[in-house]
C-alpha positions in Angstrom: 0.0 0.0 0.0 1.8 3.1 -0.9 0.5 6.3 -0.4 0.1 9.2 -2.9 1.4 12.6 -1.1 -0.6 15.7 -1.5 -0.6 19.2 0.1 -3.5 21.0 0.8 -3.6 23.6 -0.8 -5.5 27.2 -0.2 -8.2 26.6 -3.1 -9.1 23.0 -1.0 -9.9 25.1 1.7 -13.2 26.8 2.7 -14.0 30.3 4.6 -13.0 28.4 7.9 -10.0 27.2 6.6 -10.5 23.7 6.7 -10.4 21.2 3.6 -14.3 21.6 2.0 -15.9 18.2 2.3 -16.0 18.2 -1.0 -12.8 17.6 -1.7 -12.6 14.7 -0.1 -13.9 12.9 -3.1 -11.4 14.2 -5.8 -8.5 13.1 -3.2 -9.7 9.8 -2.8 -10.4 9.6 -7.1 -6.5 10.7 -7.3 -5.5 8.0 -5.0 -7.3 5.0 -6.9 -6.1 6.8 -10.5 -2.5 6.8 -9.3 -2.7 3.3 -7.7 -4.3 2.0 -11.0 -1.3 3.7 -13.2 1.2 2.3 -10.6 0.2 -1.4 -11.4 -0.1 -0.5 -15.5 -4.4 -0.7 -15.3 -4.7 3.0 -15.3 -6.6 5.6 -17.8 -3.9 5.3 -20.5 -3.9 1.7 -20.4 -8.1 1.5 -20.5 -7.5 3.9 -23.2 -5.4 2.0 -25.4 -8.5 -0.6 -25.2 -11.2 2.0 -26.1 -12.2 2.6 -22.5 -13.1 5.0 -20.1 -13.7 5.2 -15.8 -17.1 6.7 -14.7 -18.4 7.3 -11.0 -21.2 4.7 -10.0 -20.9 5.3 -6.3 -19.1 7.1 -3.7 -19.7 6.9 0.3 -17.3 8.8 2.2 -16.8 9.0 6.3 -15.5 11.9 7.6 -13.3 11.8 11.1 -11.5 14.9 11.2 -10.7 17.9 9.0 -7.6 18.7 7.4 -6.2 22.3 6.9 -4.2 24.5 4.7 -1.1 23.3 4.7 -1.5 20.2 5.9 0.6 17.6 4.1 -2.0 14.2 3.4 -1.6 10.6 2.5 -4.0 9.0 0.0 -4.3 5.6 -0.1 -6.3 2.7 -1.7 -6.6 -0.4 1.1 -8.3 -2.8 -1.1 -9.7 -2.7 -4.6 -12.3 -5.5 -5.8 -13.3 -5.9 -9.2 -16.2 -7.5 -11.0 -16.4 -7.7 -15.3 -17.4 -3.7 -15.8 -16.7 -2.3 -12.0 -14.2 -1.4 -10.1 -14.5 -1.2 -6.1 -11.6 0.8 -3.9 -11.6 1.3 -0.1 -9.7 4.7 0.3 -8.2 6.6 3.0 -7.3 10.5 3.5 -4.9 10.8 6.4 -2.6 13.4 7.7 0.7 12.9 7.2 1.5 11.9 10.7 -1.2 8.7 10.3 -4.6 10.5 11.2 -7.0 9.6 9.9 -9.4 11.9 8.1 -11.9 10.3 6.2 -11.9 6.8 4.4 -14.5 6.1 1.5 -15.9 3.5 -0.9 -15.8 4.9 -4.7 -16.9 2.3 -7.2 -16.1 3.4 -11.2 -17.9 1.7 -14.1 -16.1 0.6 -16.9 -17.4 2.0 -20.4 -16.6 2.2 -23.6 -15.5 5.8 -24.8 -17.2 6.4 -27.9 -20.7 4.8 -26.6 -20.7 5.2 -23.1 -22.1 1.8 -22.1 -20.8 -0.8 -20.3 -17.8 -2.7 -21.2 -16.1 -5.8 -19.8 -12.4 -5.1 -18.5 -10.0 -6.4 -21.5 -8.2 -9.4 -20.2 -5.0 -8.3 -20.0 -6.1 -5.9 -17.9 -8.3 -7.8 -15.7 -4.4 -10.0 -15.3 -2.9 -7.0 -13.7 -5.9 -6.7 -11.1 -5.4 -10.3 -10.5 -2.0 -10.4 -9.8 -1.8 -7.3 -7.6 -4.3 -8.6 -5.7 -2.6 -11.7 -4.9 0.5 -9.8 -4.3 -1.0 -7.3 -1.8 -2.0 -10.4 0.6 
């Protein structure tokens, strides 16, 4: 599990200060995006097979806020997979391991031009496989 480094930045912020709830949700979508390019299953790969990532679902917890200019961890703890889904467990924490929200975000795998649902291409579907054997 390695962790993508961000800083919050003044824009993340809202008139209190703290990281908009908001937020939350793009952090946790950079953290599956980056673990995806990591293993080779990420955007350019899907895109080399005609395919796209689109938001099903997204459920997010929040246990503390996070301020400007806090330095954050972003990590995915699990990802599942079915034929045209994708299911990560995600966590936000500060820098120093608190937590600060964990989440659920499930992406749908489409074809580009069409939009509809497409079955992960096997080679693909092989990398998911064998990172989740590895991660065990």
């Amino acid at each position: 599990m390695t962790a993508v480094r961000r800083r919050v930045e003044h824009v993340d912020t809202d008139a209190s200060g703290l990281v908009h709830f908001s937020r939350y949700a793009s952090l946790m979508e950079t953290a599956l995006l980056e673990h995806l390019d990591r293993i080779g299953a990420g955007l350019t790969a899907l895109a080399g097979h005609g395919l796209d990532l689109v938001v099903a679902e997204l459920s997010i917890r929040y246990h503390s806020p996070a301020r400007f200019p806090d330095e954050l961890d972003l990590l995915v703890t699990k990802v599942k997979f079915g034929v045209v889904r994708l299911r990560a467990e995600t966590e936000v924490r500060r820098a120093d391991g608190e937590p600060l929200a964990t989440g659920t975000l499930t992406l749908g795998v489409v074809d580009q031009s069409t939009g509809t649902p497409t079955p992960l291409p096997e080679p693909i579907a092989t990398l998911l496989k064998e990172h989740d054997r590895g991660a065990r």
